[in-house]
N, C-alpha and C positions, 0 to 999 in steps of 0.2 A: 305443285308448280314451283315453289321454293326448293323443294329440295331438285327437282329436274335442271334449272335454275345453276345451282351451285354445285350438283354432279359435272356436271360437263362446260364449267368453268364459262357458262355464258355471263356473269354478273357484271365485268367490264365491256360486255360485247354487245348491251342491248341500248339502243337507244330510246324505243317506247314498246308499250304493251297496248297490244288495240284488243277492248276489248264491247259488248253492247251495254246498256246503260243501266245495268241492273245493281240497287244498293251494294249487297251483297261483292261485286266486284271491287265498289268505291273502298269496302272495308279492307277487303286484302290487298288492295294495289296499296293503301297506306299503309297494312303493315310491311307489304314489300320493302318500299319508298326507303324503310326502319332499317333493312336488313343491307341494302347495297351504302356502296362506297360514293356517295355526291358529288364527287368529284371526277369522277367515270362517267355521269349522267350530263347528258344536254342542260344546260340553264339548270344545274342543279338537280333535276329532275321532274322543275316543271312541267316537263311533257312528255313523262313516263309513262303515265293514265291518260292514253287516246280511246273517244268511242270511236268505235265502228260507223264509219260514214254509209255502208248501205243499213243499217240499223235505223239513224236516224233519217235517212230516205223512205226508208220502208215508212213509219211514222208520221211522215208529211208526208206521203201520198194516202196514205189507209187515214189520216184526220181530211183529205181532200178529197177523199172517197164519201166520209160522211156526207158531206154536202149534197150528195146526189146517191142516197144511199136506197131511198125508198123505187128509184125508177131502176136502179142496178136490181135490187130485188124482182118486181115486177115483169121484169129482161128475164133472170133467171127461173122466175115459174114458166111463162111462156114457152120455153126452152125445154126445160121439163117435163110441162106437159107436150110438148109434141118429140119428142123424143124416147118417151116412158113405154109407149107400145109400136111396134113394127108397122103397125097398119097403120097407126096413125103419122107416122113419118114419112110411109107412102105418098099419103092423102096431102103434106105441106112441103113434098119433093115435085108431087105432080103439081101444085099450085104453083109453083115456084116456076118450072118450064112452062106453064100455060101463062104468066107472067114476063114469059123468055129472061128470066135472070141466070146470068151469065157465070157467075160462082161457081168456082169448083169444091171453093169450102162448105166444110159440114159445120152447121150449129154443135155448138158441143158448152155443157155446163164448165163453171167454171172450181176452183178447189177455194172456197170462202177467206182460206187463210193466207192466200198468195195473192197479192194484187198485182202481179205480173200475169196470171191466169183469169183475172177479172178482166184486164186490156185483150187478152187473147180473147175471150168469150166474146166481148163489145165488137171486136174486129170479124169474128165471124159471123155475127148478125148484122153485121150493117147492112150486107149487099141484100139480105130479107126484108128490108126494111117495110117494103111494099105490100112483100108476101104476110106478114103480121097484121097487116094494116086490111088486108084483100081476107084474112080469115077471121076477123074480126077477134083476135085475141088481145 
């Protein structure tokens, strides 16, 4: 990064580095800090080393997630299990129309490590909500 940096003569032209909250960062952005001219930098360079604001979003939504971590799970086997074999998502497609739910969304799991994909999953079971409740899962 340093050398990228001072090839292409960005070292008066940056005013911060965003970068996520990892130690390993904190270390090199102060030896950066060593290497530019202070006087180039905002307040010195006070605000050279920026996190990543969807980084610490990500974080306070996945610690807000914990809080209701055990019924997201729960949400997700249901899901699973009626998704896992064809017949059986026959069997909670037709419960769903004999229900008359009106959904055109499909149930779909979600990716554990994306809590943008956990809200999508939440969002296409809602309108089930009934149909879960009518199969006794």
């Amino acid at each position: 990064m340093e050398q990228c940096l001072f090839q292409y003569n960005l070292k008066t032209k940056i005013s911060s580095v965003v970068v996520d909250n990892c130690i390993t960062n904190d270390s090199i952005m102060d030896i950066l800090l060593g290497k530019f001219d202070s006087t180039s930098l905002i307040l010195d360079g006070k605000f050279l080393h920026m996190s990543c604001s969807a980084h610490i979003l990500n974080l306070i939504v996945k610690h807000g997630l914990d809080v209701i971590g055990k019924e997201i799970e729960r949400i997700r086997e249901c899901i699973a299990f009626w998704v896992a074999i064809p017949k059986r998502y026959e069997k909670f497609e037709n419960s769903a129309r004999f229900l008359k739910i009106s959904s055109t969304k499909k149930i779909h799991l979600d990716c554990k490590t994306r809590w943008n994909s956990i809200y999508l999953m939440l969002g296409s079971t809602l309108p089930y909500r009934a149909n879960f409740e009518r199969l006794n899962v």
